[in-house]
C-alpha positions in Angstrom: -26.8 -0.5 5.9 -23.5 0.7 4.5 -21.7 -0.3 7.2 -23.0 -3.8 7.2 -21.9 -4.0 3.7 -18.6 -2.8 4.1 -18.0 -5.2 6.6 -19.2 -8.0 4.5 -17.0 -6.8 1.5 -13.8 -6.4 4.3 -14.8 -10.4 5.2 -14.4 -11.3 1.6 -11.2 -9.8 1.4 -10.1 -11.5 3.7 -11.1 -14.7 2.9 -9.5 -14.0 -0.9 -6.5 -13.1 1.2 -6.3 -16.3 3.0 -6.9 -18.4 0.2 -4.4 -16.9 -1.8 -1.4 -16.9 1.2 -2.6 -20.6 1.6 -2.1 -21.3 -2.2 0.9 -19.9 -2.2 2.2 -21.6 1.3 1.3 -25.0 -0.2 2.6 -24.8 -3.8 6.1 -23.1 -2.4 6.1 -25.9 0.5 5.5 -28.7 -2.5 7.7 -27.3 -5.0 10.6 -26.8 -2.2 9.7 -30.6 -1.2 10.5 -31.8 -4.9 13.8 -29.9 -5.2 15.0 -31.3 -1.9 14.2 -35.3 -3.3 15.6 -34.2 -6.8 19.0 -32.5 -5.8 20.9 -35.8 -5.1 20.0 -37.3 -8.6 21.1 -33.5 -10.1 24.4 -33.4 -8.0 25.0 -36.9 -9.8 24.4 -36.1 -13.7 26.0 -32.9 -12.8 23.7 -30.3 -14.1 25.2 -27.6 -12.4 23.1 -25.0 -14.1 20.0 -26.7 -12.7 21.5 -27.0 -9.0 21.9 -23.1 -9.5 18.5 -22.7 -10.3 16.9 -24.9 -7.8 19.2 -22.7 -5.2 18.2 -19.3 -6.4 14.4 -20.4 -6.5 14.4 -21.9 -3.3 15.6 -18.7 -1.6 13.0 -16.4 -3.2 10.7 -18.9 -2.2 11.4 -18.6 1.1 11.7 -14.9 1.4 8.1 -15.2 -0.4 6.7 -17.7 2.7 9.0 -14.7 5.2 6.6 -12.1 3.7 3.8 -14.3 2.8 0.6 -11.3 4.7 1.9 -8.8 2.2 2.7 -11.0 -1.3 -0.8 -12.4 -0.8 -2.3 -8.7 0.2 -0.6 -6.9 -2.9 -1.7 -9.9 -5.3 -5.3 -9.5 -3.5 -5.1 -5.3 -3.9 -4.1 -6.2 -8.0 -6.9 -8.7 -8.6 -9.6 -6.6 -6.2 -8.2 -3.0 -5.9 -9.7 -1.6 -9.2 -13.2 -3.1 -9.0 -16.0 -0.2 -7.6 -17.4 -2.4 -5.8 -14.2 -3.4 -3.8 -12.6 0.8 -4.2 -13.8 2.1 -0.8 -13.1 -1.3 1.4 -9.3 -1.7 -0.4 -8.6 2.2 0.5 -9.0 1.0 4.1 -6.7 -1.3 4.3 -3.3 -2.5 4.7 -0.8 -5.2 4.8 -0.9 -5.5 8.8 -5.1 -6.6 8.5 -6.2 -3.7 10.1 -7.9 -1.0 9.0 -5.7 2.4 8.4 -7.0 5.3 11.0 -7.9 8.0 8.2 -9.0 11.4 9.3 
């Protein structure tokens, strides 16, 4: 019975996991698609300081979609880790989606 439930709070994990990684795919991918249709009009008026902040953004952005398993695993182990219900099945885990081989 334990193990059935650990393995349906390791599913749930997972599927905060994938929600998350896909929230933050599609609001980097949106927010990256606005910059790219607004930099001509900025290059024009000349806001330099914006231009620097759309290009600083834009790369953390795309380091973030790089490592986009572990952001979305470390803002799942914030929101879950300290819950009791969610302690044993988050000390099993990592990053890589497999279970780490305790002894």
């Amino acid at each position: 019975m334990a193990s059935n439930n650990l393995s349906d709070t390791l599913a749930l994990i997972q599927k905060k996991q994938e929600n998350i990684a896909v929230t933050i795919g599609v609001t980097c991918c949106l927010t990256m698609l606005a910059y790219f249709f607004m930099y001509a009009r900025m290059a024009d008026q000349g806001h330099s300081g914006m231009l620097w902040l759309i290009g600083i953004t834009t790369i953390l952005m795309v380091v973030i979609l790089l490592n986009l398993k572990h952001v979305s695993f470390f803002i799942v182990r914030l929101w879950l880790g300290r819950r009791p219900a969610y302690q044993e099945a988050m000390a099993s885990l990592s990053a890589n989606g497999a279970a780490d081989k305790r002894s």
